[in-house]
VMD Tcl script that draws the C-alpha trace (Angstrom):
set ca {
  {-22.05 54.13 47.55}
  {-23.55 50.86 47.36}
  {-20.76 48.42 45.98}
  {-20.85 47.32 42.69}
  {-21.83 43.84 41.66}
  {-20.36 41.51 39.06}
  {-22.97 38.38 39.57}
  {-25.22 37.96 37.35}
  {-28.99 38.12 38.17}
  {-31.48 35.77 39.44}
  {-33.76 34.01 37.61}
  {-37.50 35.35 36.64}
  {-36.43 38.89 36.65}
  {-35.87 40.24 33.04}
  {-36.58 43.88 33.35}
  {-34.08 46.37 33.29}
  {-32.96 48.93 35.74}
  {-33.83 52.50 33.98}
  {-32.87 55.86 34.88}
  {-34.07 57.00 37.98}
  {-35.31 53.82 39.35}
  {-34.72 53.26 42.81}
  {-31.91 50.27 42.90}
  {-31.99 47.16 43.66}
  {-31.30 45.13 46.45}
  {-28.53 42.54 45.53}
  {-29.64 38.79 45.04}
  {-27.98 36.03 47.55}
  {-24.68 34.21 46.63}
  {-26.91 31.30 47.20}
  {-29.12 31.60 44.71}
  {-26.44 32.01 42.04}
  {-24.37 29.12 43.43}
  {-27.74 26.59 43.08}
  {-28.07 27.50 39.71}
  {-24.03 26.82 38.14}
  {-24.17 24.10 40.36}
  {-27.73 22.49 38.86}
  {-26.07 23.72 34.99}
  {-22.76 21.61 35.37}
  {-24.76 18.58 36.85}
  {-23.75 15.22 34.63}
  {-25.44 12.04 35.29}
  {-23.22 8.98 35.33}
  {-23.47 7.56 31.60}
  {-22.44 3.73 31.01}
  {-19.40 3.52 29.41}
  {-20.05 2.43 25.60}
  {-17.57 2.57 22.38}
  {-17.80 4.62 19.43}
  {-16.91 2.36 17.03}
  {-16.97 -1.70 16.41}
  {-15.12 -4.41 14.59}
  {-14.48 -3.79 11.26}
  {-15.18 0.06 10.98}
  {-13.35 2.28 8.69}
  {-11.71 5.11 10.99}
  {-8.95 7.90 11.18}
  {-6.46 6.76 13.62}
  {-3.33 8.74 14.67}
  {0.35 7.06 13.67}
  {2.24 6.35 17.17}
  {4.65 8.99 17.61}
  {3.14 11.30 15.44}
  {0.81 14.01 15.23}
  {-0.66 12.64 11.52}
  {-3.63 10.69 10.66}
  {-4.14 7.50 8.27}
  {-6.70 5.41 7.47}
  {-7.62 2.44 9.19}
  {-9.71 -0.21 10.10}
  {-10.84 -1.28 13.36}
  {-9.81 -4.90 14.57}
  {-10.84 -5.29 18.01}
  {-12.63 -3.01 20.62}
  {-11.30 -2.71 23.90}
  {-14.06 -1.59 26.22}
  {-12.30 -1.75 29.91}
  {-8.83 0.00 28.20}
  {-11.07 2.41 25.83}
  {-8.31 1.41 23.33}
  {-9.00 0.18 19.97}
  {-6.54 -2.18 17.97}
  {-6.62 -0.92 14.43}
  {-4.97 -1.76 10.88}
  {-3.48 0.79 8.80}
  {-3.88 0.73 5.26}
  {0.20 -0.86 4.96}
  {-0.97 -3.81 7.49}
  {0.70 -2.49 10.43}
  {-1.71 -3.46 13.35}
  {-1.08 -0.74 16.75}
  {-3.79 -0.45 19.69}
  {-4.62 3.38 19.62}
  {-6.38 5.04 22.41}
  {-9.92 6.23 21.34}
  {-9.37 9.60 21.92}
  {-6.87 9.68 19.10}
  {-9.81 7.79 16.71}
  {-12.27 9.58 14.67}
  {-14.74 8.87 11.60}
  {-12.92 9.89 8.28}
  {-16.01 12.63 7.97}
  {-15.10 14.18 11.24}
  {-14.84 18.06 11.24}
  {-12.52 17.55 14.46}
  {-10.23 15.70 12.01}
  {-11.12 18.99 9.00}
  {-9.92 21.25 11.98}
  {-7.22 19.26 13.52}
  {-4.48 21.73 11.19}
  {-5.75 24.22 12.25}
  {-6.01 24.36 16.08}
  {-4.21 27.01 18.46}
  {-2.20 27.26 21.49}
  {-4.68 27.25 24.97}
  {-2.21 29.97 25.80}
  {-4.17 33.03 27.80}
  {-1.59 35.40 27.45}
  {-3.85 37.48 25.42}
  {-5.77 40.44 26.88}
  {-9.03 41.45 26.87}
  {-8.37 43.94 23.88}
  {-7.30 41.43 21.67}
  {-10.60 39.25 22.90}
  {-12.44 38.00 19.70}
  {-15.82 37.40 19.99}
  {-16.83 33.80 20.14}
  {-18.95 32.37 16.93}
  {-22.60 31.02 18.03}
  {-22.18 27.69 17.32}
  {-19.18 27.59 20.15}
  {-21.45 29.41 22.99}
  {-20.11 28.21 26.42}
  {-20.02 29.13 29.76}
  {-18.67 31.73 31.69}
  {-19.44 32.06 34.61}
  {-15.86 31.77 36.16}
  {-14.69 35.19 34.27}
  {-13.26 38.09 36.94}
  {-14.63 41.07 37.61}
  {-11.95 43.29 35.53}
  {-15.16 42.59 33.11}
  {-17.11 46.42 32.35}
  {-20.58 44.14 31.27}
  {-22.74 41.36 32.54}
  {-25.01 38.77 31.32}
  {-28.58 38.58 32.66}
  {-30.33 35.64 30.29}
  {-32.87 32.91 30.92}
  {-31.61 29.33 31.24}
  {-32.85 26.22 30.97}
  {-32.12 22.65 30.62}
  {-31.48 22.72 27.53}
  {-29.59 26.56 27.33}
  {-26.04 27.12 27.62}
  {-25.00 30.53 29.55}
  {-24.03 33.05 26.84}
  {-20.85 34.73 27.10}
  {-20.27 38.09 28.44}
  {-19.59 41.04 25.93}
  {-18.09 44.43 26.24}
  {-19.89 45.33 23.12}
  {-23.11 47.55 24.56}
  {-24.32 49.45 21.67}
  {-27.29 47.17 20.91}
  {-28.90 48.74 23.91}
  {-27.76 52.04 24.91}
  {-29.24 52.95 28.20}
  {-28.31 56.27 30.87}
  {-26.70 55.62 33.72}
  {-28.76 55.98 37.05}
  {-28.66 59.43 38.48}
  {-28.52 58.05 41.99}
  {-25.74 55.51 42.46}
  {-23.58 53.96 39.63}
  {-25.05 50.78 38.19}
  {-24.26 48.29 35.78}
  {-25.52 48.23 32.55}
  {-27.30 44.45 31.57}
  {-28.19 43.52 28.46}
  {-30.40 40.38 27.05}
  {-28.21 37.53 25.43}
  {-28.95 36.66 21.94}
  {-31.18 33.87 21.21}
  {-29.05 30.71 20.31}
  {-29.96 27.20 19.55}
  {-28.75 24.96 22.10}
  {-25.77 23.04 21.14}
  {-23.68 20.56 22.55}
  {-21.11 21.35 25.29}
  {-17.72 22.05 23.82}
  {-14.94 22.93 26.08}
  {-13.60 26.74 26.03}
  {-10.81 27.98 24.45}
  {-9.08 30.93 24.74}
  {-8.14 32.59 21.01}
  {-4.44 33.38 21.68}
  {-0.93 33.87 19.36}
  {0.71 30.66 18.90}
  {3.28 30.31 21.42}
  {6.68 28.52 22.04}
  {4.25 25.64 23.22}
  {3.54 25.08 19.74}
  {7.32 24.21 18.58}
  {7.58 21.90 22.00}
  {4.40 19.78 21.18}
  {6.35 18.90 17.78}
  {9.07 17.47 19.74}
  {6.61 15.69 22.12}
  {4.84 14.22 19.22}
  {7.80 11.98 19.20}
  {7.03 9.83 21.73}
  {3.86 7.62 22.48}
  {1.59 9.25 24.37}
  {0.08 5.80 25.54}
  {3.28 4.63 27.21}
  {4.39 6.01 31.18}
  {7.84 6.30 30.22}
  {9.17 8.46 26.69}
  {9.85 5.79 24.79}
  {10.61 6.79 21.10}
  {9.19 4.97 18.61}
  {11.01 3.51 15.64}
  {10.46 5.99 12.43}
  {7.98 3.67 9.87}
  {9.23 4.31 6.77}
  {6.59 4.08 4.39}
  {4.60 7.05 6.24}
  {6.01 10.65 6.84}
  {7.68 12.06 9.76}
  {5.98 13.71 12.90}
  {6.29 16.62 11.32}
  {4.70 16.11 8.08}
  {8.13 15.94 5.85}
  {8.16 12.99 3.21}
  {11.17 10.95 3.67}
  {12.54 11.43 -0.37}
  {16.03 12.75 0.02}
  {17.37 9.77 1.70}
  {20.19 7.32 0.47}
  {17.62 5.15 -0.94}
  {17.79 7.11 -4.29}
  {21.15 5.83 -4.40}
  {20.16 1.98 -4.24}
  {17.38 2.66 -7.02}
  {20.37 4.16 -9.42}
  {22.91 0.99 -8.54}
  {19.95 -1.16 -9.85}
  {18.66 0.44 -12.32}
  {22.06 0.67 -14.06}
  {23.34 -3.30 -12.19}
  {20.17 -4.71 -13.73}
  {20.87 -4.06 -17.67}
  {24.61 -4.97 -17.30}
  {23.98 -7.82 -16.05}
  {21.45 -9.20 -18.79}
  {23.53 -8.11 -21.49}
  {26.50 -9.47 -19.84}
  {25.14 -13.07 -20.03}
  {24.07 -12.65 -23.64}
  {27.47 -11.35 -24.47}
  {29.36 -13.98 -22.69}
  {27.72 -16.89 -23.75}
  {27.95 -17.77 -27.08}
  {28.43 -20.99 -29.57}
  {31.89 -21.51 -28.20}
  {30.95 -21.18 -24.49}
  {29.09 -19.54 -21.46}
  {32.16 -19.06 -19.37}
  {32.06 -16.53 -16.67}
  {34.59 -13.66 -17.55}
  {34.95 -10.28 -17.83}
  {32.73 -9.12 -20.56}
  {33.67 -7.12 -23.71}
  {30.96 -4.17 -24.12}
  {30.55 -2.11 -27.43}
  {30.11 1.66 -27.67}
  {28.29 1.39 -31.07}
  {24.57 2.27 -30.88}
  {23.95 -0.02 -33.75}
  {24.72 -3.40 -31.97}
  {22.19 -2.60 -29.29}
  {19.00 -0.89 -31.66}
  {17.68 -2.36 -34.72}
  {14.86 -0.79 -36.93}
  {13.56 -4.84 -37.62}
  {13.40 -5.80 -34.03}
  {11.58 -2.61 -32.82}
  {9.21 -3.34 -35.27}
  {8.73 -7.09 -34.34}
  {8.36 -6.06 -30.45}
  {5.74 -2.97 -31.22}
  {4.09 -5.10 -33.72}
  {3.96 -8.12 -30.58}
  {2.75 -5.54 -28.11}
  {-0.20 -4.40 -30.66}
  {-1.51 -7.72 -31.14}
  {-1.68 -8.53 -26.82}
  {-3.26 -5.16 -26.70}
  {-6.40 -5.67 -29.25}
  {-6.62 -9.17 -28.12}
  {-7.51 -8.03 -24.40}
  {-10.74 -6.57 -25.92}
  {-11.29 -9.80 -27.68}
  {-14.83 -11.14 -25.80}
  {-13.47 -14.07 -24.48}
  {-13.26 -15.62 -21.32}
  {-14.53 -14.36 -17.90}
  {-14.24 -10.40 -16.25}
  {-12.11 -10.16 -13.34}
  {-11.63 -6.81 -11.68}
  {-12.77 -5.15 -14.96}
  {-11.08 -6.86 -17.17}
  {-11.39 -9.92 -19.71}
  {-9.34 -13.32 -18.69}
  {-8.51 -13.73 -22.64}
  {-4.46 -14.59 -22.05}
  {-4.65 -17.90 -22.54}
  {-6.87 -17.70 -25.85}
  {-4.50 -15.16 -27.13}
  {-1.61 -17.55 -26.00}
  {-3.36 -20.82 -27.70}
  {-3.74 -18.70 -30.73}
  {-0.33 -16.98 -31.36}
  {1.07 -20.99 -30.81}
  {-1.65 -22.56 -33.61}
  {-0.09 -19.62 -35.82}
  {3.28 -21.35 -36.12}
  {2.30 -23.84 -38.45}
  {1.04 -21.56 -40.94}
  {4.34 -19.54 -40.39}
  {6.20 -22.56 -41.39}
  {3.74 -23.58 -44.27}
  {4.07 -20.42 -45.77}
  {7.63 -20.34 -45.41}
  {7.56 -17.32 -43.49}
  {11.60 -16.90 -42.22}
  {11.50 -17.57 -38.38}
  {15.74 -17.24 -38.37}
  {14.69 -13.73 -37.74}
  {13.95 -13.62 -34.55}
  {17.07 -16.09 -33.74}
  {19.11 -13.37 -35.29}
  {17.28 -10.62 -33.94}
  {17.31 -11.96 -30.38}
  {19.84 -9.57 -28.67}
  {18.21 -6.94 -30.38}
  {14.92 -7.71 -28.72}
  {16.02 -7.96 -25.43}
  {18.14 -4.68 -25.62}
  {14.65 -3.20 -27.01}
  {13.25 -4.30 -24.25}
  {15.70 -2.75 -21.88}
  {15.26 0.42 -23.53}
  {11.32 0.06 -23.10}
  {11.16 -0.29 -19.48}
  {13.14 3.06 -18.88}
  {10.67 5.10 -21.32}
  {7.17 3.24 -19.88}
  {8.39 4.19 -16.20}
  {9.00 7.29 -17.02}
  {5.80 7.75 -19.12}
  {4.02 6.32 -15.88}
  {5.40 8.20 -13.92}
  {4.61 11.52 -15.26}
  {1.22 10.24 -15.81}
  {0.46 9.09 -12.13}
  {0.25 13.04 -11.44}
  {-3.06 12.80 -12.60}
  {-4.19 9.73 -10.72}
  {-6.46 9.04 -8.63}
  {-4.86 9.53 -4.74}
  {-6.20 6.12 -3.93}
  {-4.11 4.06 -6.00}
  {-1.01 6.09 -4.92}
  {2.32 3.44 -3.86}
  {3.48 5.05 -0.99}
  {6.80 3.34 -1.58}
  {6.86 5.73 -4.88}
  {5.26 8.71 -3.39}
  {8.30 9.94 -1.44}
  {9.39 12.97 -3.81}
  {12.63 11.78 -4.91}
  {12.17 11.47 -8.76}
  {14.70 8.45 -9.16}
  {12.92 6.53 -6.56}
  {9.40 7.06 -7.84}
  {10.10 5.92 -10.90}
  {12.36 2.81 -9.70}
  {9.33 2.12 -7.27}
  {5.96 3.21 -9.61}
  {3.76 5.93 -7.76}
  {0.93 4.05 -9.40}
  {-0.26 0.71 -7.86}
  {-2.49 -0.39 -10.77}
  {-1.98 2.31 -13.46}
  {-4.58 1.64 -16.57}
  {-3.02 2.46 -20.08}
  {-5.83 2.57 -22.87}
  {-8.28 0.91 -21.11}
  {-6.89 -2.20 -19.74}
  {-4.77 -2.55 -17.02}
  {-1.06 -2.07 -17.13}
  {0.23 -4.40 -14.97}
  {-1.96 -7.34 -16.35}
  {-0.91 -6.53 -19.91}
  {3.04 -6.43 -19.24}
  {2.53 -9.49 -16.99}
  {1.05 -10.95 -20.68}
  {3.92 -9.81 -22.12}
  {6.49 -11.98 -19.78}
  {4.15 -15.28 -19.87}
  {3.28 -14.95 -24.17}
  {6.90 -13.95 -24.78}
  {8.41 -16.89 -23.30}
  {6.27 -19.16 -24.85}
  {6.28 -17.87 -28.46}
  {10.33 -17.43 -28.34}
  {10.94 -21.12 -27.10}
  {8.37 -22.30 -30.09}
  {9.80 -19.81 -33.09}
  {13.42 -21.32 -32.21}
  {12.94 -24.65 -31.86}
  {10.64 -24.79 -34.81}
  {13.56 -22.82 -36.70}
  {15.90 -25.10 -35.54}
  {14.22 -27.88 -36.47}
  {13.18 -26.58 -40.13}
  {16.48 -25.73 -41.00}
  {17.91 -28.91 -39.92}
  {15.34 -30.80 -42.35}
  {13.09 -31.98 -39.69}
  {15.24 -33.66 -37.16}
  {14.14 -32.50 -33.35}
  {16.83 -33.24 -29.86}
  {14.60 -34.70 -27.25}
  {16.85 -32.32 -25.28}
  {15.91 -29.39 -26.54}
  {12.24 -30.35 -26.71}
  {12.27 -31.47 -23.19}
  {13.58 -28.13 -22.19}
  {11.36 -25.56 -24.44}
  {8.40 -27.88 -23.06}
  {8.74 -26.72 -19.74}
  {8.81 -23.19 -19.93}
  {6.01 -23.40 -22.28}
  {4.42 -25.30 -20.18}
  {4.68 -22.91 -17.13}
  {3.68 -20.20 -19.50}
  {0.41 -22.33 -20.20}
  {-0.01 -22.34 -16.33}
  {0.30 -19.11 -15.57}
  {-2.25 -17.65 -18.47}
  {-4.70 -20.71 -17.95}
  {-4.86 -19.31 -14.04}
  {-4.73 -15.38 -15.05}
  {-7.16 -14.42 -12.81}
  {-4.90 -15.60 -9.52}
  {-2.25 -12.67 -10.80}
  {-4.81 -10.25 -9.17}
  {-3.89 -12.45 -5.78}
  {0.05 -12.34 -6.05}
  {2.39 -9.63 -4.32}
  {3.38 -7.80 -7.77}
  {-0.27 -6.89 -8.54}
  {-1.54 -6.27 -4.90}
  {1.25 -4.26 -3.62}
  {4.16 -3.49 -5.84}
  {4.13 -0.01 -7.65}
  {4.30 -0.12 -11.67}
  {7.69 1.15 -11.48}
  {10.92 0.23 -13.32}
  {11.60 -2.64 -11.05}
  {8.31 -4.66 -12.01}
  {8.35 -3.26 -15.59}
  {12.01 -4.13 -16.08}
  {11.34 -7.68 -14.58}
  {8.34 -8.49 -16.92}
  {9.89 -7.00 -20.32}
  {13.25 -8.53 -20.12}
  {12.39 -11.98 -17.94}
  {11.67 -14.12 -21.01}
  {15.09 -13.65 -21.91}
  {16.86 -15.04 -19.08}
  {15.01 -18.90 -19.51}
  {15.38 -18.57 -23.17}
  {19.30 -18.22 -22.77}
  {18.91 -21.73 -21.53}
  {17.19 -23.08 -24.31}
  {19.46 -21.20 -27.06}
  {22.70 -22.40 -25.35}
  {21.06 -26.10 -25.82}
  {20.16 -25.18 -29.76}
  {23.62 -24.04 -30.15}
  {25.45 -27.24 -28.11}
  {23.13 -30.02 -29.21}
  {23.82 -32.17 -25.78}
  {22.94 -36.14 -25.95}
  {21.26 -36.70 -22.62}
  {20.44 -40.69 -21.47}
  {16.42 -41.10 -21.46}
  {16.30 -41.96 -17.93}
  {18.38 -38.62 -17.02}
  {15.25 -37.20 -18.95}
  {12.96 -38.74 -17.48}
  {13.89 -38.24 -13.65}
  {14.73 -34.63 -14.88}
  {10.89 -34.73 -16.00}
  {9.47 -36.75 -12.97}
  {10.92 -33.48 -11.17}
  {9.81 -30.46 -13.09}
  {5.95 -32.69 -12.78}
  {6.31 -32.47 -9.15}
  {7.59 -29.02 -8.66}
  {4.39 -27.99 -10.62}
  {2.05 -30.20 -8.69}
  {3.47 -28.66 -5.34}
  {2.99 -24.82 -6.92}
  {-0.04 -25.73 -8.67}
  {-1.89 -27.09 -5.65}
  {-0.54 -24.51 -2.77}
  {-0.92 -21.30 -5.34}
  {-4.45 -22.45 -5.89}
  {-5.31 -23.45 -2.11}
  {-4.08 -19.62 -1.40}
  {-5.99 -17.86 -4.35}
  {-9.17 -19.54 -3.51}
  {-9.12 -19.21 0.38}
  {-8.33 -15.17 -0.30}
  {-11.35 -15.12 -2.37}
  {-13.69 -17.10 -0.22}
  {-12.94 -18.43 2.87}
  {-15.82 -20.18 3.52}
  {-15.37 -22.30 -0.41}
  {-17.25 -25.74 0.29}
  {-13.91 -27.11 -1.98}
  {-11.65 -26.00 0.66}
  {-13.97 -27.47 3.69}
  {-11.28 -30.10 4.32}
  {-7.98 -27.97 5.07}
  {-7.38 -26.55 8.72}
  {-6.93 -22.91 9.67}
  {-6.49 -21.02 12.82}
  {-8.22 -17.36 13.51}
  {-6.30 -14.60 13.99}
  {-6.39 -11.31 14.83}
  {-9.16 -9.01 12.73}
  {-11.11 -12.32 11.93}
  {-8.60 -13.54 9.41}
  {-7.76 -16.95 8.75}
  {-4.43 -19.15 8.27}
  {-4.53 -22.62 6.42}
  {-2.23 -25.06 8.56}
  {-2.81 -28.08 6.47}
  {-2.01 -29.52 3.23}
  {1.04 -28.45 1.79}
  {0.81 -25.09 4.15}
  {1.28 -27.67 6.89}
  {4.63 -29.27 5.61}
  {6.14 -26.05 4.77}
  {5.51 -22.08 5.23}
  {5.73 -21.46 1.45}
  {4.99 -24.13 -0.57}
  {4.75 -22.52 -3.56}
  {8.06 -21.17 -3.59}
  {9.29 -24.87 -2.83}
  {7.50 -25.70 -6.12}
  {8.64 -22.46 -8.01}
  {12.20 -23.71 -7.43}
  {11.79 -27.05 -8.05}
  {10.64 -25.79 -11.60}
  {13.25 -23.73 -12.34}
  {16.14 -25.93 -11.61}
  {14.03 -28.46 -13.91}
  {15.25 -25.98 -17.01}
  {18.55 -26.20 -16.65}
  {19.46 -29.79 -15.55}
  {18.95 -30.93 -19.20}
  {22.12 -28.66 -19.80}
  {24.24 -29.73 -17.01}
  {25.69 -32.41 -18.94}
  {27.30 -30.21 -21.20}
  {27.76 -27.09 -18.93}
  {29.53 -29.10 -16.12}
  {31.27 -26.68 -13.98}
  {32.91 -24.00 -16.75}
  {29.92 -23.18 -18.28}
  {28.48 -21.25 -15.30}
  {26.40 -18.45 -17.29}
  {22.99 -20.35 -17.53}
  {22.70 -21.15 -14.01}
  {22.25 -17.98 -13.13}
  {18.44 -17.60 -13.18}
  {17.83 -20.91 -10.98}
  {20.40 -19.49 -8.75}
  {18.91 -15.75 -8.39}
  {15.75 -16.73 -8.06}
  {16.43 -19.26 -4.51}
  {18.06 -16.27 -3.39}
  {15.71 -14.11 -4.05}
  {12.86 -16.62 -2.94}
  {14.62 -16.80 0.46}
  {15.27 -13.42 0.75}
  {11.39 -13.12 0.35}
  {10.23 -15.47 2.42}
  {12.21 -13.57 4.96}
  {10.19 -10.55 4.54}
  {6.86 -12.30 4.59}
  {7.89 -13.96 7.81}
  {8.24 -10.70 9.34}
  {5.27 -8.75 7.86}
  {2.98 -12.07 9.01}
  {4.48 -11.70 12.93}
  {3.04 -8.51 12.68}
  {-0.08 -8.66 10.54}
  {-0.99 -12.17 12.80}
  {0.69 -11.98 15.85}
  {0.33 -14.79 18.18}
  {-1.50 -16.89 15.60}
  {1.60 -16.70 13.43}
  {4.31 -17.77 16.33}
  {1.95 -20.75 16.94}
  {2.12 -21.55 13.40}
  {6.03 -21.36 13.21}
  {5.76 -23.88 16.36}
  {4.20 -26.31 14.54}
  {5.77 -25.94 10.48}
  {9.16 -25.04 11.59}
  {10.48 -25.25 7.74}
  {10.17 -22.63 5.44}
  {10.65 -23.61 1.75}
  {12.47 -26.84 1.58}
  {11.27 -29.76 4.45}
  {13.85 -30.46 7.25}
  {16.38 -28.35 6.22}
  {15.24 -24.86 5.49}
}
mol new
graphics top color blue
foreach p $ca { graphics top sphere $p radius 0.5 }
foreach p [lrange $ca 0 end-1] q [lrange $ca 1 end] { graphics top cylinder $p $q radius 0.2 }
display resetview
């Protein structure tokens, strides 16, 4: 018998072989072996880059099999790498492979993709979908079928099937023949390389442990786990002992405010153990709830008030709502309304307050479930309840129409101010009209950096609370209850009625002016520049490129320090309670506290920043160092 053949026919020869037919002779291996080798035939293609400078991508995370958005940077043609920016700032090079467009359906099938295993048999074959036609032309010959079809240029080679019952034909009486069917039409669609439908192997648990390491290094290098981002395998990182730290803050925090109030009193601000009481009724009182809700309604329906400019949505009215609660106090006075209250009700408010920030985080909190998923934190997104709501999963959460951050930021700036003015002006009523310059001197500048900060409202949108801190506890806490910790100044001065020389006051002044001149000028430098680079008003300062086409100012005050603002925000603070140091001396230790916490905090920060620049800038940033070696305060730190 003639021997049985398992190649597939030549071109130009579409008929079948039919019962009886005399057979046919077989075709040359030649023949066959022209045609796969004119079908796998590339030309050489110039080497070009899907993507440019400033693209929004999918990149993988280093050391993981999970993909983030990102933006591209800078295109590496001769590498075919690609440095990219995730959406926290970290800046890797990724290879471009591991890069797709966000609408990708390799990136909609990427969860779903199986072992290349070919372990399976032929009886657990499934038959390949049309839009995945490829060739086969390598296949043995334990194959019962073959594929006779015409190709072209533009055809791919369909597959071979064992499935013959859409053309039954007899076998030849005379010698034992194959049976050849026609392929089914397809469109022709790009190449795509074959795989093999198989079982998910043991493979499949070794690739997560490979997915470890970079693959773009030689050696297995593990990478450092980023924190803000899950693991390799997909597990948030919740359950860790950061829930701790939130609880030790969230419970540190409150003592220590009402720890302060509690120690200092008319007789002294000594630092000692304090003396708390278990009685409900010394912390909540019916009067001051009322006077805080009734405070909070009247900076809500004054943000709808059409006045002022839109930023980001919403109306720039703070400082008309500021310049109007103020021009109220003289009609409090004239109509004898009794402004002791709030002197009397001032531990009351600030416990309110405290009580305020627990129920708002938790009411954001629950809320942020039904967010939007691009205004997640990913700081609060971790699955841990007590961290969520210490961190906010909500960046820039909107409560009844306006934005939440924005109003409680209000809330701090107004509520200093309008404390500071309804003492003093107490004070000064019920003393029948006579005023210390002391106590003036010191009200003035916090009202004055209240002034400041409402005046320039729409720069908040341009500070680190608003851009990246989640409207958690921590930034609700810190707005709500920070009016109190300045004011404790200001009442320990009503209460101790220091004499202070003029020209003590007047250097004291001379110093809170140039703190504010230093903030002033660097806060609005920065705001500006991150709005427009290219401002005609900014022309004259010097800046350096850096990587992703951003820009660094390296003049001005940004050229005698790193942070000059923080410089100024220092000077200012320390400004508040130098009036008092006469009569505080070194027993009275309680009102230094918020100068004090807030250098170390400031330095802390600028710690942080330092880092995240080296990163975010790179080279650009070391130079920078090089050349302003001082951080916050010239020649020494």
């Amino acid at each position: 018998m003639p021997r049985r053949s398992t190649r597939s026919r030549s071109r130009g020869r579409p008929d079948r072989y039919q019962a009886g037919d005399a057979p046919v002779s077989e075709e040359k291996p030649r023949a066959v072996k022209a045609v796969k080798a004119k079908a796998v035939k590339k030309e050489p293609v110039e080497k070009t880059m899907a993507f440019a400078e400033g693209d929004e991508v999918m990149a993988r995370w280093p050391g993981s099999s999970l993909f983030f958005k990102a933006k591209v940077t800078m295109v590496r043609v001769e590498e075919d790498e690609y440095d990219v920016e995730y959406e926290n700032g970290t800046v890797y090079t990724i290879r471009a492979k591991d890069v797709y467009k966000s609408s990708s359906k390799i990136m909609k099938k990427a969860g779903s993709r199986r072992s290349k295993s070919r372990g399976r048999s032929s009886a657990r074959e499934k038959k390949p979908k049309a839009e995945e036609v490829v060739s086969e032309a390598e296949d043995s010959a334990e194959v019962s079928a073959e594929v006779s079809a015409e190709v072209s240029a533009d055809e791919e080679a369909a597959p071979k099937t064992e499935d013959v019952a859409d053309a039954p034909v007899e076998e030849p009486k005379v010698v034992e023949e194959p049976v050849v069917v026609k392929a089914p039409k397809v469109k022709a669609v790009k190449e795509i390389k074959a795989e093999t439908p198989t079982r998910k192997s043991a493979r499949v648990a070794a690739k997560a442990i490979s997915d470890a390491f970079s693959d773009d290094e030689s050696e297995k290098i593990k990478l450092a786990p980023n924190p803000e981002l899950p693991d390799a395998r997909g597990k948030k990182k919740g359950w860790s002992f950061e829930w701790v730290w939130a609880i030790i803050f969230m419970i540190l925090g409150p003592v220590i405010l009402v720890s302060l109030h509690t120690l200092c009193t008319k007789s002294g601000c000594k630092l000692e153990t304090p003396k708390f009481s278990t009685k409900h009724t010394d912390y909540i009182n019916k009067d001051a709830i009322i006077q805080l809700a009734g405070f909070y309604a009247v900076l809500k329906v004054s943000s709808f008030i059409p006045m002022g400019s839109i930023v980001n949505g919403q109306r720039m009215n703070g400082f008309a709502t500021l310049l109007s609660l103020l021009s109220a106090v003289p009609a409090l006075v004239y109509y004898k309304v009794p402004l002791s209250s709030v002197r009397n009700n001032y531990f009351f408010l600030m416990a309110s307050c405290i009580i305020a920030s627990f129920l708002s985080a938790i009411v954001f909190y629950i809320s942020s479930f039904w967010a939007a998923k691009s205004s997640i934190n990913s700081k609060g997104n971790t699955g841990n309840p007590i961290v969520d709501i210490f961190n906010g999963r909500t960046v820039s959460p909107k409560f009844l129409g306006s934005d939440a951050k924005l109003t409680t930021f209000r809330f701090s700036m107004i509520g200093l101010a309008v404390l500071n003015v309804l003492m003093v002006t107490d004070s000064i009523v019920s003393s029948g009209g006579k005023a210390s310059p002391t106590v003036i001197l010191a009200a003035a500048f916090q009202v004055l950096y209240s002034l400041d900060a409402m005046f320039f409202e729409e720069y908040y949108f341009h500070s680190h609370d608003a851009m990246n801190s989640g409207f958690g506890w921590s930034l609700i806490s810190s707005y709500l209850t920070f009016p109190f910790l300045p004011t404790l100044i200001t009442k320990y001065l009503l209460d101790r009625s220091p004499v202070v020389a003029w020209y003590y006051l007047t250097l004291i002044g001379l110093m809170n002016a140039l703190g504010y001149i230093i903030f002033r000028s660097s806060e609005t430098q920065r705001c500006e520049f991150a709005k427009n680079p290219s401002n005609p008003a900014l022309a004259h300062l010097e800046t350096v490129s850096t990587a992703g086409n951003r820009k660094l100012i390296v003049s001005g005050w940004w050229g005698l320090v790193r942070h000059p603002n923080y410089l100024g925000e220092v000077l200012i603070q320390w400004s508040w309670v130098l009036p008092a140091v006469g009569a505080l001396g070194f027993t009275d230790l309680v009102p230094y506290y918020l100068p004090f916490v807030t250098t170390l905090m400031l330095v802390i920060r600028c710690h942080q920043i330092n880092q995240r620049n080296k990163r975010k800038y790179g080279s650009a940033w070391n130079s920078y160092c090089e050349k302003v070696r001082s951080n916050i305060i010239p020649k020494v730190y």
